[in-house]
Structures are given as structure tokens and as C-alpha cells.
C-alpha positions as CSV (number, residue, x, y, z in Angstrom):
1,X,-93.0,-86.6,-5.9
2,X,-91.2,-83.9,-7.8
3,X,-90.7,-81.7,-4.6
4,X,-88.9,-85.2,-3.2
5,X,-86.4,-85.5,-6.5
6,X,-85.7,-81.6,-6.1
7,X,-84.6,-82.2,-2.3
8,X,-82.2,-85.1,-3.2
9,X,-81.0,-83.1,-5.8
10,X,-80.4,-80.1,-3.9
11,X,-78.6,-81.9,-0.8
12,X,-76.0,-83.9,-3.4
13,X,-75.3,-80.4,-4.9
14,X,-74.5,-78.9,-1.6
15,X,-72.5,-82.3,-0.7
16,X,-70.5,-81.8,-4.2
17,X,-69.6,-78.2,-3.2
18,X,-68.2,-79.4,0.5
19,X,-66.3,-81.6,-1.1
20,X,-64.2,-78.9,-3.5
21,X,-64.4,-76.6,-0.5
22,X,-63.0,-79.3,2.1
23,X,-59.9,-80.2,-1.4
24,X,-59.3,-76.6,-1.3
25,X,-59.2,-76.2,1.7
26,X,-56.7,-79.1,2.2
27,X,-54.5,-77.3,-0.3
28,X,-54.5,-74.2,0.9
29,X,-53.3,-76.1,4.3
30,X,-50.6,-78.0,2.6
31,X,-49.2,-75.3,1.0
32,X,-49.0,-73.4,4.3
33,X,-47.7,-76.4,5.8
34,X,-44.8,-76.4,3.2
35,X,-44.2,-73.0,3.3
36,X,-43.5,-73.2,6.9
37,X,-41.5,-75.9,6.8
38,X,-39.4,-73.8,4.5
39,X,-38.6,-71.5,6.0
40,X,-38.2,-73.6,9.5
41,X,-35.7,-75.6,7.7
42,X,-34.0,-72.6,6.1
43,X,-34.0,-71.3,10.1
44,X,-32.3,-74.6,11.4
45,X,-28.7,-74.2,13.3
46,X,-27.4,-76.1,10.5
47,X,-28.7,-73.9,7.9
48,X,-26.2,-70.4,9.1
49,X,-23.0,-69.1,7.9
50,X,-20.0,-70.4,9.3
51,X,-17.5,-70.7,6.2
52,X,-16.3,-68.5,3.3
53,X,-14.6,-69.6,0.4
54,X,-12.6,-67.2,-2.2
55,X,-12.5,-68.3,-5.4
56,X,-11.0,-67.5,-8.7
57,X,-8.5,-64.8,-7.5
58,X,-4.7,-64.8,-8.7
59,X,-3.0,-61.5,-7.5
60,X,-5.3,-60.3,-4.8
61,X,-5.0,-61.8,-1.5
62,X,-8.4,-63.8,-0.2
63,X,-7.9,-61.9,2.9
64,X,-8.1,-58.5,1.3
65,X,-11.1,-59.9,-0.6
66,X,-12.7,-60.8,2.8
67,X,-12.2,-57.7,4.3
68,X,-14.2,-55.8,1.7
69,X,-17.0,-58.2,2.1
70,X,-17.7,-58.0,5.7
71,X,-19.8,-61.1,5.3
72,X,-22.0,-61.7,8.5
73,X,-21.4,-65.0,9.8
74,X,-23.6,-67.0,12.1
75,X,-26.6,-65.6,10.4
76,X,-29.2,-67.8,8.8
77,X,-28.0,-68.8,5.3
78,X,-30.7,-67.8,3.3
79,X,-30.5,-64.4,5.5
80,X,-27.0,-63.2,4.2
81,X,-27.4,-60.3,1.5
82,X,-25.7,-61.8,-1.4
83,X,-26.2,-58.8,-3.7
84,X,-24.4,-56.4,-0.8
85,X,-21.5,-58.8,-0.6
86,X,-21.2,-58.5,-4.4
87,X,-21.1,-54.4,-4.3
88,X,-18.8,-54.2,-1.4
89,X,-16.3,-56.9,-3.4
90,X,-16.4,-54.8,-6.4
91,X,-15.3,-51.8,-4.9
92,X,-11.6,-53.6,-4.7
93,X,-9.7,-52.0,-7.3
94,X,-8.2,-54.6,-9.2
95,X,-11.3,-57.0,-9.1
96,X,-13.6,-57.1,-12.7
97,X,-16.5,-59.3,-11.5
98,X,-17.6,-61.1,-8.8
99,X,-20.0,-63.8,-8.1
100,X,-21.3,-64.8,-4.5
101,X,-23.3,-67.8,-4.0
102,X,-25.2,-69.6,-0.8
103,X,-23.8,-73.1,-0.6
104,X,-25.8,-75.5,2.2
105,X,-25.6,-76.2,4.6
106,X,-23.0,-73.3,6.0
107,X,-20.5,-72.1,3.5
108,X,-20.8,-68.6,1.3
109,X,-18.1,-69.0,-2.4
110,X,-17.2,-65.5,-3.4
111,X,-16.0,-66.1,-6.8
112,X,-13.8,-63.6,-8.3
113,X,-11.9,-62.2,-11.8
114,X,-9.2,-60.0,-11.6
115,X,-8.2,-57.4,-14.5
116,X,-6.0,-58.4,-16.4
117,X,-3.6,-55.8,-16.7
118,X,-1.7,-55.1,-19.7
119,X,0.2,-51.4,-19.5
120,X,0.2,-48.9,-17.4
121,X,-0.5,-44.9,-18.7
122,X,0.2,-41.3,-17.1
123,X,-2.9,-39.3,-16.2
124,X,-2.9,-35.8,-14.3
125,X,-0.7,-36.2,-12.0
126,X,-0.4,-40.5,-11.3
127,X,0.3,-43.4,-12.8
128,X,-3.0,-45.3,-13.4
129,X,-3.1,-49.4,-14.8
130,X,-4.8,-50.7,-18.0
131,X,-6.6,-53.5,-18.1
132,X,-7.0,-55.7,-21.6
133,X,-10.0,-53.6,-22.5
134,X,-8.3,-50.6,-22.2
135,X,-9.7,-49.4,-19.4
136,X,-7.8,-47.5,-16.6
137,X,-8.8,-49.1,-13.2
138,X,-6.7,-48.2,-10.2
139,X,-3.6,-46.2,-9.5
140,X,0.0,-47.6,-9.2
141,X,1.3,-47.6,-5.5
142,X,4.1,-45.6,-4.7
143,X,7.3,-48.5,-5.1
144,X,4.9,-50.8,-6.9
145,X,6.5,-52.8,-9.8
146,X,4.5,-53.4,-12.0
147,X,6.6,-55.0,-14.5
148,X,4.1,-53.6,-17.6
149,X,5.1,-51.3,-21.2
150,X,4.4,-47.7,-20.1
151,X,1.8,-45.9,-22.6
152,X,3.8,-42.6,-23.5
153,X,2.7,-40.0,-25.9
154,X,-0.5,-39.5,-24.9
155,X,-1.5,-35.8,-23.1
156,X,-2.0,-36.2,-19.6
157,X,-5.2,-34.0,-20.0
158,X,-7.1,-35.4,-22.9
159,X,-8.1,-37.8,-20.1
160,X,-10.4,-34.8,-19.1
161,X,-10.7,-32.8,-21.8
162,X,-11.9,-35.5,-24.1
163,X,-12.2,-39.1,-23.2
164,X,-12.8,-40.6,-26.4
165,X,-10.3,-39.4,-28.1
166,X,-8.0,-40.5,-25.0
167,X,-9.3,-44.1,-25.4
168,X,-8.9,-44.2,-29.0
169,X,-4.8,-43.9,-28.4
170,X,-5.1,-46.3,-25.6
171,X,-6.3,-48.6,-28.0
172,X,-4.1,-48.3,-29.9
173,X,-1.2,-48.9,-27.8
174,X,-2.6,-51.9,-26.7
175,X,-3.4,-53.1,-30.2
176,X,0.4,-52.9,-30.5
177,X,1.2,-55.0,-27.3
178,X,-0.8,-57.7,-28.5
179,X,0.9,-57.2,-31.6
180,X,4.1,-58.0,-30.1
181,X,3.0,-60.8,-28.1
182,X,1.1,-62.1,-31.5
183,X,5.1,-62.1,-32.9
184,X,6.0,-64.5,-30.0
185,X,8.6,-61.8,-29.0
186,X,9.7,-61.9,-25.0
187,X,7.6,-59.7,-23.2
188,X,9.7,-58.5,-20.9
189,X,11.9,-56.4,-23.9
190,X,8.6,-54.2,-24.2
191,X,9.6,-51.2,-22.2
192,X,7.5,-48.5,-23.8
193,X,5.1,-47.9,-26.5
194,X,4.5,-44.3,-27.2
195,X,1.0,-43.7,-29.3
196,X,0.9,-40.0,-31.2
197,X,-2.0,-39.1,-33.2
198,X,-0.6,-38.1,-36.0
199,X,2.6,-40.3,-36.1
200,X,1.1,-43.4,-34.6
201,X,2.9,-46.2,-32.5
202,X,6.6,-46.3,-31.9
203,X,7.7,-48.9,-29.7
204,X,11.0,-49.2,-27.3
205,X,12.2,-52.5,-27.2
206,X,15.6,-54.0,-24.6
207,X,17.7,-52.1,-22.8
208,X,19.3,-50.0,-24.2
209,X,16.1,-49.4,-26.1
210,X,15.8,-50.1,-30.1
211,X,13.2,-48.0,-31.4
212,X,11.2,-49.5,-33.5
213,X,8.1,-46.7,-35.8
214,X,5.3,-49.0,-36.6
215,X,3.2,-45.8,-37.7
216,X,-0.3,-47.3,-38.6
217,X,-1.8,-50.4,-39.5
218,X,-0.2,-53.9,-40.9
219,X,1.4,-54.1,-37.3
220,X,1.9,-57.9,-37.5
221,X,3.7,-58.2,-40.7
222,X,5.4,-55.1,-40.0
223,X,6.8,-57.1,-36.9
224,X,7.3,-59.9,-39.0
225,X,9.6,-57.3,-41.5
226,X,11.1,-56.4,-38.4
227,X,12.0,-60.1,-37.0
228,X,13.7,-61.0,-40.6
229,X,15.8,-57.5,-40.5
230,X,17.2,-58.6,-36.8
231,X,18.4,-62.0,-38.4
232,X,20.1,-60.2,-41.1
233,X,21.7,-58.0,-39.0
234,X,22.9,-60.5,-36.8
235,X,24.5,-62.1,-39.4
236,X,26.5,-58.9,-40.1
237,X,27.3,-58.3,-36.3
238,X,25.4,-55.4,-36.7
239,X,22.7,-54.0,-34.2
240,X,20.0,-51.5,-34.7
241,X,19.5,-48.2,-32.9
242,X,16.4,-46.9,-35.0
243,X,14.0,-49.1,-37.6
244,X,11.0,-47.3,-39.6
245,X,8.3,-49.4,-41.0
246,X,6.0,-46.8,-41.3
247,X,6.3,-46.2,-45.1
248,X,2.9,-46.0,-46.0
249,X,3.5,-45.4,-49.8
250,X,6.1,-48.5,-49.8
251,X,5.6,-50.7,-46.4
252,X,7.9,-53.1,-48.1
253,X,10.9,-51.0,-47.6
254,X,12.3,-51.0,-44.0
255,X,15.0,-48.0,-43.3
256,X,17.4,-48.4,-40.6
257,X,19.9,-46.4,-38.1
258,X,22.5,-48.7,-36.8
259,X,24.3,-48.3,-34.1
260,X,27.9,-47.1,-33.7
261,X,30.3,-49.6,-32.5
262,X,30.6,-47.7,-29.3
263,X,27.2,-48.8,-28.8
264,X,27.6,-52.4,-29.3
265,X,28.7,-53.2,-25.8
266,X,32.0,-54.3,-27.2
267,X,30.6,-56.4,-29.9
């Protein structure tokens, strides 16, 4: 009897483990069955490269974009090297980031941004841009207008000899331009700020330029000093050739050099 009860037992054991074999078994099937599918979908004609879009660019032309990214077309979507396409973009000069993305069923985005450039600086021998985080990337062209203050002042080989100390003035400069722009004065009378290291900032403004010696810190009252001197000049008919708002030991105290009468432009 017990040998009877020890047979049934052992046959519904084995019938239990055929059945988690057979349920494994049937997942390991559907898995593969989905996987396939996958990728047979991803393979489809409908699924391959046939547009690309250029986002988010401003200056740079989308074909100059496209050129750099050499993207393949025709090629299975899910095929085409993203991360290549993102190298190769970045290697354009003037562009900062760039983002490319698979869109289904057929169309690649390449989604730019541009540096933002604020001035331009002399190093070595060229004339290189800066963008608004002070860094210098790409040469001007040879006619190229860029219509940007020119960083003076600083030596053309501290670049090399020591970067930091470079940068430091470039900040500088540009903490300056924003200054100016802060003021809500037109950007276009910024022709020059020159950045010394033991002076400090003196910008150029109009043309014929008014220089204006900012020296070091305060640089938005100081241009607010500056704004209420031009009114009261005005008043007088009076321009200014020179203004100093560098006095360190008195910043309330503005001293000026007007300009002759010659220099008026008839005024």
C-alpha cells in the first residue's frame, strides 16, 4: 500500500516540474519571440533615414551644420550612430552643444546652440571671438564684421604663458560689457574696452570715442555716476573727451576732461 502512495506521489511531482519547465519554457519563447519582432520592426523599410531636421541654430546655416554631420541616410533608423553625429557637429566652431535624436518612423532632429558671442580679443597673431563665458572659440575671418567691443589691453602672450591669469582679464572685460548693457546704454556705442591689471577697465564709448576709467569694482553705479554727468553736461552744451570714476578713496567724486569746442562737431 505504502509503495502505491509513494508512486502517485512521485509521478504528480515529476508532472508539477513539467509544468514550471513547459511555463519557462514558454517564456523564454516569448521573449525571443519579442525580441525578434524588435528588431524586425526596427528593420522595416519604413523604419530608415530619409529626413533631417536642424534645429535651434540662429547664425550658422543648417546646410553647414549638415555637412559636418555626414548623416547616412537610407540606413535603418535605429542603425544611425547618434553619438558620431553629435562629435562631428561639435567640431563646427561656433556651435556650443548639440543634441541628435532618432524620431520614427524616418526623420533624424539635430538640435543645436550657438555661442553667444560677446567681444572679440587679440591673441598671437589673430583675432579670436569670446563667447559669454569668456571663452575664446574660433577665429575671425579675414573681412568678417563682427560688429562686437574689442578686448584691448591684454598681452597677446599671456594666452600662452599663463592662461589663468589671461582669463581673469577676459573676465573682466566682459563683466564690464554686461555692465553696460545692465545701464540700458546702446550697444552699438561700445567700441572698445581695454582691461589692464593694474589699472583695470577703461572703456571707449561713440565715435569719436569718450573714454570713460571705470578702474575696479562698483561698475554699475559708477555707470549710473556716469549717465547723471552726461545729462548735466548736456544741459551745459558741453561734451566729454575723458571721465575718471576710478577714485577708489572717494568713488563719489567724478573728474572730467571736456572737450575743446573744436571737438564738438560744431556744437
Amino acid at each position: 500500500m505504502q509503495r502505491n502512495v509513494r508512486h502517485r506521489s512521485s509521478k504528480s511531482t515529476w508532472r508539477q516540474v513539467w509544468l514550471v519547465v513547459q511555463l519557462a519554457l514558454a517564456c523564454v519563447a516569448s521573449v525571443a519571440s519579442g525580441l525578434f519582432a524588435y528588431r524586425f520592426v526596427k528593420e522595416q523599410e519604413y523604419l530608415v533615414s530619409k529626413h533631417v531636421d536642424v534645429q535651434g541654430q540662429q547664425r550658422i546655416n543648417a546646410q553647414d551644420i549638415l555637412e559636418y554631420a555626414q548623416v547616412p541616410m537610407g540606413e535603418p533608423l535605429y542603425n544611425v550612430p547618434v553619438e558620431a553625429i553629435q562629435r562631428a557637429v561639435l567640431r563646427h566652431p561656433d556651435v556650443a552643444t548639440v543634441l541628435v535624436t532618432r524620431v520614427p518612423p524616418d526623420r533624424i532632429v539635430i538640435t543645436v546652440a550657438e555661442h553667444q558671442p560677446m567681444a572679440t580679443v587679440a591673441v598671437g597673431q589673430g583675432v579670436y571671438v569670446v563667447n559669454q563665458e569668456g571663452a575664446l572659440f574660433r577665429r575671425t575671418q579675414s573681412g568678417e564684421d563682427m560688429d562686437l567691443p574689442v578686448i584691448t589691453g591684454i598681452p597677446r602672450g599671456l594666452f600662452t604663458e599663463d592662461q589663468a591669469r589671461a582669463q581673469t582679464l577676459v573676465q573682466e572685460a566682459l563683466a564690464a560689457v554686461r555692465a553696460h548693457a545692465k545701464a540700458g546704454r546702446a550697444q552699438d556705442e561700445l567700441m572698445e574696452v581695454d582691461v589692464e591689471e593694474q589699472s583695470g577697465v577703461t572703456l571707449r564709448l561713440g565715435n569719436p570715442p569718450v573714454e570713460v576709467v571705470l578702474g575696479r569694482g562698483n561698475l554699475d553705479s559708477k555707470l549710473t555716476r556716469l549717465q547723471a554727468l552726461e545729462r548735466h553736461l548736456q544741459q551745459r552744451h558741453e561734451k566729454p573727451l575723458k571721465v575718471f570714476l576710478d577714485n577708489t578713496r572717494h568713488p563719489e567724486r567724478v573728474a572730467v576732461q571736456l572737450a575743446a569746442p573744436s571737438q564738438l562737431g560744431g556744437g
